[in-house]
C-alpha positions in Angstrom: -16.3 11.3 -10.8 -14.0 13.6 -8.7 -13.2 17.2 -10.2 -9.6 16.4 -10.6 -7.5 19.2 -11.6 -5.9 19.4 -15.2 -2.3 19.4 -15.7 -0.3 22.6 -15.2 -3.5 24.2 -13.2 -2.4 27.4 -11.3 -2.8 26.3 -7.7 -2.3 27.8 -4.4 -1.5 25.4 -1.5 -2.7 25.9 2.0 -1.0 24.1 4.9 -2.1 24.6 8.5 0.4 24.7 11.1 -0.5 23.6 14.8 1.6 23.6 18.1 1.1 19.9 18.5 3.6 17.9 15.7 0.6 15.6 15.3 -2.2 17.6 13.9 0.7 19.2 11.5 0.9 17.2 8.2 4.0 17.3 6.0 4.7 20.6 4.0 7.3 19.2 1.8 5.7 16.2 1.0 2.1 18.1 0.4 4.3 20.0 -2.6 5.5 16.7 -4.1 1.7 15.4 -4.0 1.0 18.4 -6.1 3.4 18.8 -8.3 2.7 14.8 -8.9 -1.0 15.8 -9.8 0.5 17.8 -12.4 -0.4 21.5 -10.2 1.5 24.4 -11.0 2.3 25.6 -7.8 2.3 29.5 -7.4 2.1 30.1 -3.9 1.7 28.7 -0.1 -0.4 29.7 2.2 0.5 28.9 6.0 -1.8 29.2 8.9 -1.9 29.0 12.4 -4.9 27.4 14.3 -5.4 24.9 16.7 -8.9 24.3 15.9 -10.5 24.4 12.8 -12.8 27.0 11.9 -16.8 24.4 11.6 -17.5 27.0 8.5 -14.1 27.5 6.5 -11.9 25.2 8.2 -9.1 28.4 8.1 -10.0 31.5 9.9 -12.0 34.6 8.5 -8.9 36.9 7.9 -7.0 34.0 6.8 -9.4 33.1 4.1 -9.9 36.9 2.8 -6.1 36.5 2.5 -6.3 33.8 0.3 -9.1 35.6 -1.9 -7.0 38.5 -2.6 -3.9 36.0 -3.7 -5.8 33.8 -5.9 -7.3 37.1 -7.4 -4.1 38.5 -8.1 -2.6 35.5 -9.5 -5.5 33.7 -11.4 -5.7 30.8 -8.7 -7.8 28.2 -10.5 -7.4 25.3 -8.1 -7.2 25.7 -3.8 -5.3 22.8 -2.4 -5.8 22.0 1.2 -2.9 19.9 3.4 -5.7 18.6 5.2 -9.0 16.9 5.4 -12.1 19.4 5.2 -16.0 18.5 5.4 -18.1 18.6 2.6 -19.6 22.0 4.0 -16.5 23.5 4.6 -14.8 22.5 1.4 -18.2 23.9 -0.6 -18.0 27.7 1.9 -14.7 28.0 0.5 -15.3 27.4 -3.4 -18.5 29.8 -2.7 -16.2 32.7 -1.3 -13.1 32.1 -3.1 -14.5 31.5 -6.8 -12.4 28.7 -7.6 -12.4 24.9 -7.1 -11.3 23.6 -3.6 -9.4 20.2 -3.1 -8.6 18.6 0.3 -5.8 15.8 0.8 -7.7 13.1 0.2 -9.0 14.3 -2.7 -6.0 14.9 -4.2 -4.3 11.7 -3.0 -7.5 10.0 -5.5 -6.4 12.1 -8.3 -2.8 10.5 -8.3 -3.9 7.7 -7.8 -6.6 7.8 -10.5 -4.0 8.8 -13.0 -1.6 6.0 -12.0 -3.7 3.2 -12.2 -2.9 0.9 -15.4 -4.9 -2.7 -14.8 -8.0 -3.4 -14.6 -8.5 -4.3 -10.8 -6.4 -0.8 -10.2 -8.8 1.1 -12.0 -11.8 -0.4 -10.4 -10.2 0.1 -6.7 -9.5 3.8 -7.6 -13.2 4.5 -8.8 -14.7 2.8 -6.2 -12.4 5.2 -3.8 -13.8 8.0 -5.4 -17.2 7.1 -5.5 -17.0 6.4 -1.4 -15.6 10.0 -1.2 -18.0 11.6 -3.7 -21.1 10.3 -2.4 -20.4 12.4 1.2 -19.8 15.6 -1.3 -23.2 15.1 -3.8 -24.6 18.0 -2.6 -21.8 20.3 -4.6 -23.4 19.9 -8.1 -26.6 20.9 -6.9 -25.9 24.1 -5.2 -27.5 26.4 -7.6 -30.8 24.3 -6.9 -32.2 26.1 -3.5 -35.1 23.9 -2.9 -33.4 20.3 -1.5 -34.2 20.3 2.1 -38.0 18.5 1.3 -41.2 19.6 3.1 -44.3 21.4 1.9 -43.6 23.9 -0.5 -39.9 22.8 -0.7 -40.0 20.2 -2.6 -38.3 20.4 -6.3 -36.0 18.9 -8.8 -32.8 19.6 -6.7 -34.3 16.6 -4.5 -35.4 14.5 -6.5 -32.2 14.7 -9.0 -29.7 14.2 -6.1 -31.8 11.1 -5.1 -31.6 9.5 -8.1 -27.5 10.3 -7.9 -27.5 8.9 -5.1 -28.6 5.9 -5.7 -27.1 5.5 -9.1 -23.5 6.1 -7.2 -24.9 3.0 -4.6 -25.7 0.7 -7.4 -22.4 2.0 -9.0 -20.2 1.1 -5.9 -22.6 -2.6 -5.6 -21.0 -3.9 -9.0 -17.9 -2.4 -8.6 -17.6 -4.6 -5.4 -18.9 -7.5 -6.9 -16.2 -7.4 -9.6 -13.5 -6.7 -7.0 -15.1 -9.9 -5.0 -14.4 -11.7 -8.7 -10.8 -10.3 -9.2 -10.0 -11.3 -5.1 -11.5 -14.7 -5.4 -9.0 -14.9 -8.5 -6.0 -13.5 -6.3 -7.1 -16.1 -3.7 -6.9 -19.0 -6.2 -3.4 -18.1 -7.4 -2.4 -17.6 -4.0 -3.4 -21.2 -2.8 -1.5 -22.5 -6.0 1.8 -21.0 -5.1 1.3 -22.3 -0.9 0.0 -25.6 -2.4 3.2 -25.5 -4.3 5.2 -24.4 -1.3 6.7 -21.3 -2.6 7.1 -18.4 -0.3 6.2 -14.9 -0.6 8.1 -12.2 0.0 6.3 -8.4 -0.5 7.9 -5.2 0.0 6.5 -2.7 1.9 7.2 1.1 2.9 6.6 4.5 2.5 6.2 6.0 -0.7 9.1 7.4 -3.0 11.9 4.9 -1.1 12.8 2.8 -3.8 10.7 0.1 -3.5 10.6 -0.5 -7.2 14.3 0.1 -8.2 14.9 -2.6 -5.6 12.2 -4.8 -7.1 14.1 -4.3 -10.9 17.3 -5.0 -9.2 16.5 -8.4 -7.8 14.5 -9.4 -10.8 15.9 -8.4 -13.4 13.2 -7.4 -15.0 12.1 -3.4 -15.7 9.5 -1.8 -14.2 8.3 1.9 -14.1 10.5 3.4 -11.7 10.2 7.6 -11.0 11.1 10.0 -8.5 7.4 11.0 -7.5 5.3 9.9 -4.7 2.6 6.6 -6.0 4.9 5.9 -8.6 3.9 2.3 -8.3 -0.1 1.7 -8.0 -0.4 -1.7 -9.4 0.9 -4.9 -7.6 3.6 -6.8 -9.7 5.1 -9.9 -8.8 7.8 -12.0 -10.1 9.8 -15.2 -9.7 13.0 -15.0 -8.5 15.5 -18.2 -6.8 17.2 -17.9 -3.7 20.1 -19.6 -2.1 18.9 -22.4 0.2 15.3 -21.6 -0.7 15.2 -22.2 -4.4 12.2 -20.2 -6.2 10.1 -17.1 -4.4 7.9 -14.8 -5.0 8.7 -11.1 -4.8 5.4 -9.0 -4.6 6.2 -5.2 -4.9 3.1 -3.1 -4.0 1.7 0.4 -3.6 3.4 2.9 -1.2 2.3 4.8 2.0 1.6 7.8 3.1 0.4 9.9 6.5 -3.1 9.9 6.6 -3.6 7.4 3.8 -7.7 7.7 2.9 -9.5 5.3 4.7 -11.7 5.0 1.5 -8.6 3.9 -0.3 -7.5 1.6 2.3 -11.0 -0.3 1.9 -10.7 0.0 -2.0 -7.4 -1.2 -1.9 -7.7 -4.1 0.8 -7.7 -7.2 -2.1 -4.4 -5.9 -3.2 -3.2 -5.1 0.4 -3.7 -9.0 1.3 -0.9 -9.9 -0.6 0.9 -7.9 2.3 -1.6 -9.7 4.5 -0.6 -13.1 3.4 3.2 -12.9 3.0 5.7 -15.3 4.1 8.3 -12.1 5.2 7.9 -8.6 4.9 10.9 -6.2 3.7 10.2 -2.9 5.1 12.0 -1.0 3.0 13.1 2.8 4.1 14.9 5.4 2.5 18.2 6.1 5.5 19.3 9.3 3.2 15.4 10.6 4.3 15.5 12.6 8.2 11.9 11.9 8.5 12.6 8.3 8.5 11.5 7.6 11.8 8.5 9.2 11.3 7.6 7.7 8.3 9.2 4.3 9.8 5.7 4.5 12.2 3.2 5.7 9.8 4.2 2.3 7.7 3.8 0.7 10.7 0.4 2.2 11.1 -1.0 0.9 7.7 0.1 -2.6 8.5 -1.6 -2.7 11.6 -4.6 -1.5 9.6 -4.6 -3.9 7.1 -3.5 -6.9 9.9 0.1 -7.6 8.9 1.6 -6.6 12.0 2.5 -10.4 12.5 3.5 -11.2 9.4 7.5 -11.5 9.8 9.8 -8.3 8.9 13.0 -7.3 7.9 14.2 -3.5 7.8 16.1 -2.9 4.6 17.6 0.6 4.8 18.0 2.2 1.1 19.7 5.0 -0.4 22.9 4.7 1.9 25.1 5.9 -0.6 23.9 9.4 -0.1 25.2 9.1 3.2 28.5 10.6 4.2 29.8 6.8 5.4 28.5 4.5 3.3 28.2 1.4 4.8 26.5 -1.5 3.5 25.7 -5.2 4.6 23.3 -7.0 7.3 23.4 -6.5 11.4 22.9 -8.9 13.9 21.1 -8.7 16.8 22.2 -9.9 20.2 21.2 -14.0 19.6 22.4 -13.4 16.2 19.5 -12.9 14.7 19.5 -10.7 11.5 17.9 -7.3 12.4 18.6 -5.3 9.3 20.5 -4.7 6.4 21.6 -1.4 4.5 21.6 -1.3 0.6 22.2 0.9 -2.1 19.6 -0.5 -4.6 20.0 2.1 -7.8 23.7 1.0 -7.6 22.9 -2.4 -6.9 24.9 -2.3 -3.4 24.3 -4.9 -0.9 21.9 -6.9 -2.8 23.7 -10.4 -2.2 24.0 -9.6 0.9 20.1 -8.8 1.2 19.5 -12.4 -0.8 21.2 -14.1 2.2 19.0 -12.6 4.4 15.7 -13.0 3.3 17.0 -16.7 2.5 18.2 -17.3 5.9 14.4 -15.8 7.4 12.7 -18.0 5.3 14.3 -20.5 6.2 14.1 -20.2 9.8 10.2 -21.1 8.9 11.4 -24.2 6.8 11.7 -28.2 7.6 14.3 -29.9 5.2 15.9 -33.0 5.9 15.8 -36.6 4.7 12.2 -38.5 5.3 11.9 -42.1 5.7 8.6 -43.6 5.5 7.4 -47.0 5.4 4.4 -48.6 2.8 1.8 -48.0 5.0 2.4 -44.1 5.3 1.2 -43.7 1.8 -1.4 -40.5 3.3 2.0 -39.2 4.7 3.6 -39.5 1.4 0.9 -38.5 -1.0 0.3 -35.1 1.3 4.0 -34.5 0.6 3.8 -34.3 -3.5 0.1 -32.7 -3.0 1.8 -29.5 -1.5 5.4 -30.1 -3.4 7.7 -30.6 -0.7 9.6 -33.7 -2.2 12.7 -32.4 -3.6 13.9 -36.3 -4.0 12.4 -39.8 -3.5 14.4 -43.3 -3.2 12.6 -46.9 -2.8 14.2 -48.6 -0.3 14.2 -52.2 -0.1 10.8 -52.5 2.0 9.4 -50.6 -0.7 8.9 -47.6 1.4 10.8 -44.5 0.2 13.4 -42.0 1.0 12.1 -38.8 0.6 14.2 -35.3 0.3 12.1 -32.9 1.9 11.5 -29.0 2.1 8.2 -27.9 4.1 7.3 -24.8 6.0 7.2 -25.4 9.5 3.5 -24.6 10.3 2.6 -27.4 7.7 5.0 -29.9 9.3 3.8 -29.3 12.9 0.4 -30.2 11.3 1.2 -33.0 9.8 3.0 -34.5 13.1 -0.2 -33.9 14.9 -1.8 -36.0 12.7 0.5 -38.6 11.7 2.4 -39.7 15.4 6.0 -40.8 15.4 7.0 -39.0 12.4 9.4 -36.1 14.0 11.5 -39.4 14.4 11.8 -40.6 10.8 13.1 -37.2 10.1 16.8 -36.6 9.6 17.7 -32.7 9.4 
């Protein structure tokens, strides 16, 4: 639905470079997003404006700058570091001769070339159609009578009408089937809580390593490449813990500056499983100096997609390219773990990252040794419902001894409910 740009297309990139860091977006990382689309990158264009231009979005010398380059070097494909308006993206295809994409646009060509399942594919179109259908107008250019009125009136209308609404109805079922596919992640979701098995997802900015370090704590291989959205698709696996026995380890799609809010939205069934974790592992590449940086746009997205209270744990990655490589968990103050630095392509600091995330989930966690009598059958029955009995005895009464492991939010609820039963508890 988008014109995405073939592999190995001569492109041109333009970047915009203001006085205030935050309407600057990243050079570097604009190259790797193109040379993931598959561009052939011949040249960049830098410019200097503060504010952009309502008809071209670059100034007028700057733009006949860029004619003359993409003339001299058969420029087939403009790619703009930023965000432009439909009119301004359409002035500059008219003046330049060749096809015009901003940085939305080709964030939803990567991502419509990495998408493998099903739900994936449907959360990338529906993206595109959201973006498309504020840019319709560009296929009917060559049409001049679309404004309406007497004497104006003419296909060009009538044809982008019926677009129009064929791109509603499109995005219509294409929610309707994502409602289907979340009401499906829902359902698996309440299995694993019902069964009492934690969740932990990693989170971070693209390209840090999220997926090697998935692979090495599972085992298991999964596509792993230096390239930004490497990893669309959620994947989730099973993996057991010390103290905590089995968890889930949710790996998911990387962030970005600026991420499209029309990907956001498209991508918000798959972002719950952020949403609904037990503990998140923020995982950051140390070896990268924009960490910080990138450490606050994460930090953005989360608050975006309401998991800023979700628990968190900073894993630092890649410290073997540092000059001291150092690996293992800090503390805080109250002895609290704050952090811990790994190596995950060497598989550095991994049992050391185990006992962490064991030791925050567990700090959410009742376990002990319940005692309850015949008449606390409710109490007992709850217990198997969501799986929390590790171990049951029959005492003598015929009441039962029951080994226990519960998270805490459940437990508190079930003391509300059922008085006196902190007391039957040994930790």
């Amino acid at each position: 639905m988008l014109d995405r740009p073939d592999t190995g297309e001569r492109a041109l990139l333009v970047h915009n470079k203001a006085r205030d860091p935050r309407l600057t977006a990243d050079l570097v990382e604009f190259r790797e997003l193109a040379l993931s689309a598959g561009a052939e990158i011949v040249d960049t264009v830098v410019s200097h404006r503060e504010v952009p231009d309502p008809k071209y979005f670059l100034g007028s010398g700057k733009v006949v700058e860029i004619k003359q380059l993409a003339q001299a070097n058969q420029i087939e494909l403009l790619l703009v570091n930023h965000n432009l308006s439909p009119a301004q993206e359409r002035n500059l295809e008219r003046e330049l001769g060749c096809r015009v994409v901003d940085r939305t646009g080709l964030i939803l060509d990567i991502f419509a070339q990495r998408a493998r399942t099903f739900e994936g594919k449907l959360q990338v179109e529906l993206a595109q159609l959201q973006h498309l259908s504020t840019r319709l107008i560009r296929g009917w250019t060559h049409l001049e009578r679309q404004k309406g009125g007497i004497g104006l009136r003419g296909p060009g209308e009538t044809q982008l009408e019926e677009d129009r609404r064929a791109i509603r109805e499109k995005i219509r079922v294409i929610k309707q089937r994502l409602e289907k596919v979340k009401r499906q992640r829902d359902q698996s979701r309440r299995a694993r809580v019902k069964a009492s098995i934690p969740t932990v997802s990693l989170v971070g900015y693209t390209n840090t390593g999220k997926s090697t370090l998935f692979s090495a704590l599972t085992d298991e291989p999964v596509y792993v490449a230096d390239q930004l959205f490497a990893t669309l698709d959620p994947t989730l696996r099973a993996i057991p813990l010390p103290q905590v026995g089995k968890v889930i380890l949710a790996d998911t799609v990387g962030f970005i500056q600026d991420l499209p809010h029309d990907l956001v939205d498209a991508f918000r069934a798959t972002l719950e499983e952020t949403a609904q974790a037990d503990l998140l592992l923020h995982v950051i590449d140390s070896h990268d100096p924009l960490w910080r940086e990138k450490k606050v746009q994460v930090e953005k997205v989360l608050h975006e997609i309401g998991s800023l209270n979700v628990p968190l744990l900073e894993v630092y990655n890649k410290v073997d390219l540092l000059p001291d490589l150092q690996v293992g968990l800090e503390r805080d103050y109250r002895g609290n773990i704050s952090l811990v630095k790994i190596a995950a392509k060497k598989n550095l600091g991994l049992e050391d990252l185990k006992l962490a995330i064991a030791e925050r989930l567990c700090a959410d966690v009742v376990k002990g040794e319940l005692t309850l009598s015949p008449m606390q059958a409710k109490v007992r029955a709850y217990l198997y419902e969501v799986g929390a009995i590790a171990n049951e005895q029959i005492n003598e009464d015929g009441g039962w001894l029951l080994e226990i492991t519960l998270h805490k939010e459940r437990w508190d609820r079930l003391t509300q409910q059922f008085s006196g039963l902190e007391s039957l508890l040994k930790r």
